[in-house]
C-alpha positions as CSV (number, residue, x, y, z in Angstrom):
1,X,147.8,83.7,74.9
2,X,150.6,85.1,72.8
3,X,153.9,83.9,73.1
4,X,156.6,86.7,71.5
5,X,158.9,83.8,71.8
6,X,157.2,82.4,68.5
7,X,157.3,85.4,66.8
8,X,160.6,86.1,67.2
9,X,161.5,83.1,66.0
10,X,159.7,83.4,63.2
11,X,161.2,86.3,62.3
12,X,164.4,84.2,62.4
13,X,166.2,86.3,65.5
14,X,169.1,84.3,67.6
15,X,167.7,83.6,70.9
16,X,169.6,83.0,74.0
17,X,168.4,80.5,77.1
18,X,169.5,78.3,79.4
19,X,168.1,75.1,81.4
20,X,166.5,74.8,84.6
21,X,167.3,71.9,86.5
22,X,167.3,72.4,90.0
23,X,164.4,72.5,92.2
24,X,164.9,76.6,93.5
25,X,162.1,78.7,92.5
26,X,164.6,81.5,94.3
27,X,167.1,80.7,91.6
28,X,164.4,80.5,88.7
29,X,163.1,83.6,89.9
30,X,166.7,85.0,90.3
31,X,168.0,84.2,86.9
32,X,164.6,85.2,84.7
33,X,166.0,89.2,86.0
34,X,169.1,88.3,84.1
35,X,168.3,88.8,80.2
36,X,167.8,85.2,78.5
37,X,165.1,84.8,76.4
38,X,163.9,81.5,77.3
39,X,163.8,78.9,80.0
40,X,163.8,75.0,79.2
41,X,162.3,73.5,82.6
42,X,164.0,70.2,82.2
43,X,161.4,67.2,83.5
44,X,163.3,64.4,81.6
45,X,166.9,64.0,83.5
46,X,166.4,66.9,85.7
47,X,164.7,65.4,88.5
48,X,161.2,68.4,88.6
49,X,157.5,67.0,88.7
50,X,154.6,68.8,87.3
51,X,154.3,70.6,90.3
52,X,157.9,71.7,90.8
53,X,157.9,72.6,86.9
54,X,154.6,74.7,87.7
55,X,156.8,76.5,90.8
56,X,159.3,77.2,89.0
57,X,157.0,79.0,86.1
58,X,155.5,80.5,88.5
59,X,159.0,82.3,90.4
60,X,159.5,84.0,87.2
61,X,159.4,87.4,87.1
62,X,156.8,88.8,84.9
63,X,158.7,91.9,84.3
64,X,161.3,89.7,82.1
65,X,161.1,88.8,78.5
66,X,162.0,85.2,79.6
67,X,159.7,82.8,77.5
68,X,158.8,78.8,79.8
69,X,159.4,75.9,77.7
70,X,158.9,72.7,79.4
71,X,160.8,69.5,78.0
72,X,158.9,66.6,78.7
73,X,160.2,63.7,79.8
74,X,159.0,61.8,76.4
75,X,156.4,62.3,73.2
76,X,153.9,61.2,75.4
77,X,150.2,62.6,75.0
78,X,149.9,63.1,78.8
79,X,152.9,64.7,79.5
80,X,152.3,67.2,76.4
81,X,149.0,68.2,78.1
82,X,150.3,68.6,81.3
83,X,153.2,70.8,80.8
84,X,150.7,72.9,78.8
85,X,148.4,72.9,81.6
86,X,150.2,74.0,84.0
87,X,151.7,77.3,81.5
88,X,154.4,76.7,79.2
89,X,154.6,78.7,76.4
90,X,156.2,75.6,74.2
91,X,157.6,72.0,74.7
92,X,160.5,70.1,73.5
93,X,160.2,66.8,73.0
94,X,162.9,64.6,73.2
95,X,164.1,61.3,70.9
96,X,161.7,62.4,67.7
97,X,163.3,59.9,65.4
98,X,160.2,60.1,62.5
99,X,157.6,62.3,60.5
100,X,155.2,60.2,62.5
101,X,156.8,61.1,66.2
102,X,157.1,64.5,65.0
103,X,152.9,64.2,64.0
104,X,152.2,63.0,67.4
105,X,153.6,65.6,69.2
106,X,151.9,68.2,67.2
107,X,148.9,66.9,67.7
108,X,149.4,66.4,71.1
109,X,149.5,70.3,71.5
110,X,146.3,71.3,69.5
111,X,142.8,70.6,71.0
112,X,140.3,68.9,68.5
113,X,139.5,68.7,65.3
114,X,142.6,69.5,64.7
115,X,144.4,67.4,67.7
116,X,144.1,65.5,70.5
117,X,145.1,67.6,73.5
118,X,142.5,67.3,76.1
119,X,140.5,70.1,77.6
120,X,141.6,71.1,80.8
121,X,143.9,74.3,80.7
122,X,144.1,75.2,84.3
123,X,146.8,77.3,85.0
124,X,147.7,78.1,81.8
125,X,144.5,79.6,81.0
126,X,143.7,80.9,84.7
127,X,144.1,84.7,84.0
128,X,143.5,84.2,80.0
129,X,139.8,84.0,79.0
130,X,141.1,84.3,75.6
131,X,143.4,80.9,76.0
132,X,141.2,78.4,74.7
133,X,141.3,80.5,71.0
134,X,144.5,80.9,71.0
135,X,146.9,78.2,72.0
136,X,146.7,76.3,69.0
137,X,148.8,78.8,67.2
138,X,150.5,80.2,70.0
139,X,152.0,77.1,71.5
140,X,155.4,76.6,70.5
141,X,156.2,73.1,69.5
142,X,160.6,72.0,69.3
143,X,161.5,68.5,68.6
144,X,164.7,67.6,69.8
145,X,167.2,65.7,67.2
146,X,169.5,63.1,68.8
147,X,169.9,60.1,67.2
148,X,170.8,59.1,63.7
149,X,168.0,57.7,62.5
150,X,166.2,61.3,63.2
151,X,169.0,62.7,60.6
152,X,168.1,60.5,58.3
153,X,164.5,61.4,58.6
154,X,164.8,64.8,59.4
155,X,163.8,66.5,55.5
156,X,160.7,64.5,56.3
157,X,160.8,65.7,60.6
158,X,161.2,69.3,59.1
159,X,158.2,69.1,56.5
160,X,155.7,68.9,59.4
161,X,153.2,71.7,59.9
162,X,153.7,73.0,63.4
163,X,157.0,72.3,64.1
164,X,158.6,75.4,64.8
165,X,162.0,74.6,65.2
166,X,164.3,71.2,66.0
167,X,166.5,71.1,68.0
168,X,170.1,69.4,68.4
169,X,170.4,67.4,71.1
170,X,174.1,67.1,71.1
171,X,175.4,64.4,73.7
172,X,172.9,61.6,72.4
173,X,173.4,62.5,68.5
174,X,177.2,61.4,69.2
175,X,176.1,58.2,71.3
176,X,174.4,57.0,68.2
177,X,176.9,57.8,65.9
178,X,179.4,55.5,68.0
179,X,181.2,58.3,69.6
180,X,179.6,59.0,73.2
181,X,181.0,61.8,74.7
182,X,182.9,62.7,71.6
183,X,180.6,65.9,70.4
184,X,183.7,67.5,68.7
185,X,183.9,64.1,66.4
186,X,183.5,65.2,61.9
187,X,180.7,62.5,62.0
188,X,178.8,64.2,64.7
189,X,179.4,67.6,63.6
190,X,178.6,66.6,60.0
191,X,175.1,65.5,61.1
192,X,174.8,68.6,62.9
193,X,175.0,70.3,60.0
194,X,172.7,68.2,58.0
195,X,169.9,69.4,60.1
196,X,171.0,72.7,60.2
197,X,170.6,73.0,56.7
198,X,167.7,70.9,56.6
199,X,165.4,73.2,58.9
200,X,167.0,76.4,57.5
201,X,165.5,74.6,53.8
202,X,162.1,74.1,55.5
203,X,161.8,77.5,56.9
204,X,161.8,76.5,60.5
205,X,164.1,77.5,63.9
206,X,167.2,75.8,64.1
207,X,168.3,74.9,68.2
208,X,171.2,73.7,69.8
209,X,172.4,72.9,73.2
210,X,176.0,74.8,74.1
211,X,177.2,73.8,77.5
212,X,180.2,75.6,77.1
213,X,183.5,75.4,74.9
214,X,184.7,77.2,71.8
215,X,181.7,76.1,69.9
216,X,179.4,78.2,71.4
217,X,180.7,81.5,68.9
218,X,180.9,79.2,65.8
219,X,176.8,78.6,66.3
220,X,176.1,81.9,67.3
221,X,178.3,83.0,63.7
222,X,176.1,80.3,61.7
223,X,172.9,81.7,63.3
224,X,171.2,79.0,64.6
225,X,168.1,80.7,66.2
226,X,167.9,78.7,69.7
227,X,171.1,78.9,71.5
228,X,170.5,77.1,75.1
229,X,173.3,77.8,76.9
230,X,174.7,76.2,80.5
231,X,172.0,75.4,83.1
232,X,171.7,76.4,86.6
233,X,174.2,73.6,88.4
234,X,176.8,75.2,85.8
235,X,176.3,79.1,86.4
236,X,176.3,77.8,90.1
237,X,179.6,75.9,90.3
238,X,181.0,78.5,87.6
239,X,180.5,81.7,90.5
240,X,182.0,79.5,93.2
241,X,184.8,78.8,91.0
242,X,185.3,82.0,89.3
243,X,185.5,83.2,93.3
244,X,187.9,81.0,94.6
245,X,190.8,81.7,91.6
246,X,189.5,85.5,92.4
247,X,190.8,85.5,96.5
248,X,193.6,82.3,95.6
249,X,191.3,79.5,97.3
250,X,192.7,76.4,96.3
251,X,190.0,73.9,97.0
């Protein structure tokens, strides 16, 4: 295995994706032509099983530079393995609140002695005989920040060997702050910052998720290295849009 995603990371470019939330491996397959450098297959709110998730890996184009990252739908041990057995690249694991959460999912990516990630590779090791000796160090491992307590933790999320990047999850972070909805709100945006600087300190990736909105420049200025941008539904309803103001369709 070897995931360029990783390295490029590492060598602290800004990388552009988007989410994958609907159930269309023509769509997937569609959008990995198009230029962004990663996917996040979405199996926490998006409503994609394993299988779906493995579809949808599977309609993209090998041609692209598009890297699969699977979030699972929690830092669960089983749901690590599986997203990795079936061929993504990395995970992001939502609601890390804790050096220990962010142990846990580490460990849940390495096989033993040095984790606890079963044996069982399947796809992800189908045409890659030299898989087993290198996804320890290929896998790509993001831990998603979105609650307070995880900014108050996150010097000791961010000392964590493995952890490649975290990752701002916006819309919950402001929930816990007391201002859902509110992602524009000084106390969000100062905690935003907080683990901006805090990964940038520890020498890891710095993510966040960009809908849309005026923000979107400002992150790509600061040079946060994940940049997830829109999903699927929103480049969808965006086109149909865009079209109607184009020929004066008022729907």
């Amino acid at each position: 295995m070897r995931n360029e995603l990783k390295r490029r990371l590492k060598a602290n470019e800004q990388l552009y994706g988007t989410w994958i939330t609907v159930e269309s491996p023509i769509m997937t397959e569609m959008m990995s032509s198009l230029g962004f450098d990663y996917f996040v297959i979405d199996t926490e709110h998006a409503p994609l099983d394993p299988i779906m998730a493995q579809t949808l890996m599977q309609a993209m184009r090998p041609d692209t530079k598009t890297t699969p990252i699977v979030r699972v739908w929690w830092n669960d041990l089983v749901a690590i393995k599986r997203a990795l057995d079936i061929g993504a690249h990395g995970i992001l694991v939502p609601w890390v609140n804790s050096k220990e959460e962010a142990e846990m999912a580490v460990k849940a990516t390495r096989y033993a002695p040095d984790g606890l990630r079963g044996c069982g590779p399947r796809r992800a090791a189908l045409f890659d005989p030299d898989y087993l000796k290198t996804a320890d160090e290929e896998i790509m491992v993001v831990v998603q920040i979105e609650s307070k307590k995880a900014v108050e933790c996150i010097e000791d999320i961010c000392s964590v060997d493995g952890i490649d990047a975290t990752y701002i999850g916006p819309a919950d972070l402001s929930a816990s702050y007391g201002h859902l909805g509110n992602m524009s709100h000084p106390d969000v945006q100062k905690a935003i910052d907080i683990v901006y600087d805090a990964s940038k300190a520890a020498g890891i990736g710095a993510g966040i998720h960009e809908a849309s909105g005026s923000s979107i420049p400002e992150r790509m200025k600061k040079e946060y290295n994940l940049v997830t941008l829109g999903n699927d539904l929103i480049y969808a309803k965006k086109g149909v849009l865009a079209q109607f103001k184009e020929l004066g369709i008022n729907p």
